[in-house]
C-alpha positions as MATLAB code, in Angstrom:
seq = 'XXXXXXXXXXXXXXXXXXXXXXXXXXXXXXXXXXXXXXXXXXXXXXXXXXXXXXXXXXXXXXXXXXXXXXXXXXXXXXXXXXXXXXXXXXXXXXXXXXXXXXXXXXXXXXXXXXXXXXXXXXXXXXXXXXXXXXXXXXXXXXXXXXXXXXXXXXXXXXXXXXX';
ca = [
     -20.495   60.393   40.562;
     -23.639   61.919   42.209;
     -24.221   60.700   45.948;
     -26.526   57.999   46.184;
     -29.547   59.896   48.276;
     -29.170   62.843   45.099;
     -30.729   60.013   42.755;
     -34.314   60.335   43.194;
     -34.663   56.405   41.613;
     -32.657   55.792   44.383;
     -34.349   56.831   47.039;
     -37.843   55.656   45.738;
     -36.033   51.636   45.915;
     -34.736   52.211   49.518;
     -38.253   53.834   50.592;
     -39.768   51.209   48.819;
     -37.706   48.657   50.914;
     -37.865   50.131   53.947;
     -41.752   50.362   53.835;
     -41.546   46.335   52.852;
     -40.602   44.790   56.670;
     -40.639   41.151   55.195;
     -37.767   39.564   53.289;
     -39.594   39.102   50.157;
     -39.294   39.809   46.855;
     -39.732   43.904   45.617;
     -42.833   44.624   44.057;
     -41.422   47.525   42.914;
     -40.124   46.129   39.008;
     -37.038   43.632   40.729;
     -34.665   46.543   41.221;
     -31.441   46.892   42.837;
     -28.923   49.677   42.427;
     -25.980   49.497   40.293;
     -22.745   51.628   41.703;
     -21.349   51.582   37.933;
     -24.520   53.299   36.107;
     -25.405   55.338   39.508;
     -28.934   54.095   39.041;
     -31.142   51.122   39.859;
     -30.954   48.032   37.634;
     -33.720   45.499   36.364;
     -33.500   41.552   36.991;
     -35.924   38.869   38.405;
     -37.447   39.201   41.642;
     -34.878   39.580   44.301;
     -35.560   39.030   47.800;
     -34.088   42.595   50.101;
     -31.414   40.381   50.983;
     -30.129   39.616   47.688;
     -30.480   43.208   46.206;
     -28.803   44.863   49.586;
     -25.957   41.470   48.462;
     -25.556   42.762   44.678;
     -25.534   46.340   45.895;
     -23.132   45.841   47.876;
     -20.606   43.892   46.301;
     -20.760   46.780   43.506;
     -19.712   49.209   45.905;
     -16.803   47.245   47.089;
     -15.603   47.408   43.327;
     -15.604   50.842   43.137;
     -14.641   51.995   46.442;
     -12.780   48.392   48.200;
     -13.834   47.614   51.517;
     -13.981   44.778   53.831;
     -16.811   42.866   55.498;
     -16.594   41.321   58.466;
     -19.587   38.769   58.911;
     -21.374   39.457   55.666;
     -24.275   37.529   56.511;
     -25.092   39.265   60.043;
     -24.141   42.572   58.371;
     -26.896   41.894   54.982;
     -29.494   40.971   57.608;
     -28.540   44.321   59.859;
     -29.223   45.880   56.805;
     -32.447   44.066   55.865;
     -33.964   44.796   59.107;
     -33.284   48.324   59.051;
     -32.602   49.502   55.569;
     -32.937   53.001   56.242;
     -29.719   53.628   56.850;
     -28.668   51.970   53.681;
     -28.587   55.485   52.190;
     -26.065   57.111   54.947;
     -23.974   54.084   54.480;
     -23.208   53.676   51.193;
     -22.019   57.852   51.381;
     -20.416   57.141   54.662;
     -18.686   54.850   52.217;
     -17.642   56.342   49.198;
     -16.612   59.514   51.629;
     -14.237   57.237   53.708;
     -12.764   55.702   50.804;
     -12.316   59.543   48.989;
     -11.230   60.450   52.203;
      -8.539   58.423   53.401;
      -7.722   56.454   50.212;
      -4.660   54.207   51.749;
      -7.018   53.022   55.036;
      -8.082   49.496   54.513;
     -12.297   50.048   55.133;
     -14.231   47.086   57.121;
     -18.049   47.341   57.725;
     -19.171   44.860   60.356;
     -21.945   44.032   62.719;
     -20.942   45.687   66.178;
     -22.496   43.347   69.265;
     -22.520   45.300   72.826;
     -21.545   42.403   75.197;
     -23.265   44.153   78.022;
     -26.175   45.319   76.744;
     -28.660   44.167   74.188;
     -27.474   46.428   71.040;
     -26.063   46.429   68.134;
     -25.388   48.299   64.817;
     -23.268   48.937   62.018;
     -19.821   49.776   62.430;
     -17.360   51.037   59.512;
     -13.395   50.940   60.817;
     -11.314   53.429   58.854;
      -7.578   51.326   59.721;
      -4.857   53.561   59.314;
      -0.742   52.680   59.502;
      -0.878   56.164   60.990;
      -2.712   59.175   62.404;
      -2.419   61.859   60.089;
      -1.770   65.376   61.802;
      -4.430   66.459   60.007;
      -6.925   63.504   61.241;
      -9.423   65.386   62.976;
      -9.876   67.685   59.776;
     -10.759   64.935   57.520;
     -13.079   63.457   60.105;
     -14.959   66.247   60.007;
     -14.914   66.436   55.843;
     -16.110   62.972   56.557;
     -18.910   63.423   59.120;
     -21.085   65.701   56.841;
     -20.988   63.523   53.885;
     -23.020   60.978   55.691;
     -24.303   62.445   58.510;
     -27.338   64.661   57.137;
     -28.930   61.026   56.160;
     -28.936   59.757   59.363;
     -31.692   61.803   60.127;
     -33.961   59.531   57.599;
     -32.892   56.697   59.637;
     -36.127   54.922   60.989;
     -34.040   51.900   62.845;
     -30.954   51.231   63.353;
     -27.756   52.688   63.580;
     -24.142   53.016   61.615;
     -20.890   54.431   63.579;
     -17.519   55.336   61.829;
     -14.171   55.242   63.762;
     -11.192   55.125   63.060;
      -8.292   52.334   64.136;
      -4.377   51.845   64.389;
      -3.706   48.912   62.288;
      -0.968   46.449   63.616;
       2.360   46.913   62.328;
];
């Protein structure tokens, strides 16, 4: 599978999406992108919610992963779809990665401060020795497309899961 941002159809819908501020419908042909064809797919007009909704749920098919608050997380991701890009690789890389972590985006809320962003939990049973090497085969997977992030942000950390 090519990475997402290599897929210049791919790019063109997020630019497209990012340039379109309002939840409404693309103008750009009703496209959202398909994980199984690594390209963008056709149907009726889909509001930015809906199309960052079917994208997802295609990745979490092909590479399983857990959302916590899906609706906060969609409308993170409407408001600054950017960084849609960085997290679908961020994604794939985790779940190539570290294959027997159990994944879970979710919508991180500072309690003292008025921030939040996107936050992807690798949960482990335990640290690997070699941890710090595969977090940095991780970084670089999605970390050169943070750059083309206008708003927003996305974090990945890893957890202990409860035994």
């Amino acid at each position: 599978m090519t990475g997402y941002a290599q897929n210049p159809e791919l790019q063109d819908v997020w630019s497209e999406m990012s340039e379109n501020p309002f939840n409404e419908p693309l103008t750009t042909g009703n496209r959202y992108l398909d994980l199984f064809s690594d390209s963008v797919r056709f149907d009726e007009n889909l509001p930015k919610n809906v199309a960052i909704e079917k994208s997802l749920h295609d990745l979490k098919l092909a590479f399983p992963f857990e959302i916590d608050g899906c609706e906060s997380v969609i409308n993170y991701i409407c408001d600054n779809n950017s960084l849609y890009i960085a997290l679908m690789n961020a994604i794939v890389a985790a779940s190539e990665i570290f294959p027997q972590s159990i994944r879970v985006l979710s919508l991180y809320k500072d309690p003292e401060i008025d921030d939040e962003y996107l936050l992807l939990n690798i949960g482990l049973n335990t640290y690997p020795e070699d941890l710090f090497d595969k977090m940095d085969l991780l970084y670089p997977k999605y970390s050169s497309y943070m750059d083309d992030i206008k708003s927003g942000w996305l974090t990945v950390t890893t957890l202990l899961l409860p035994i």
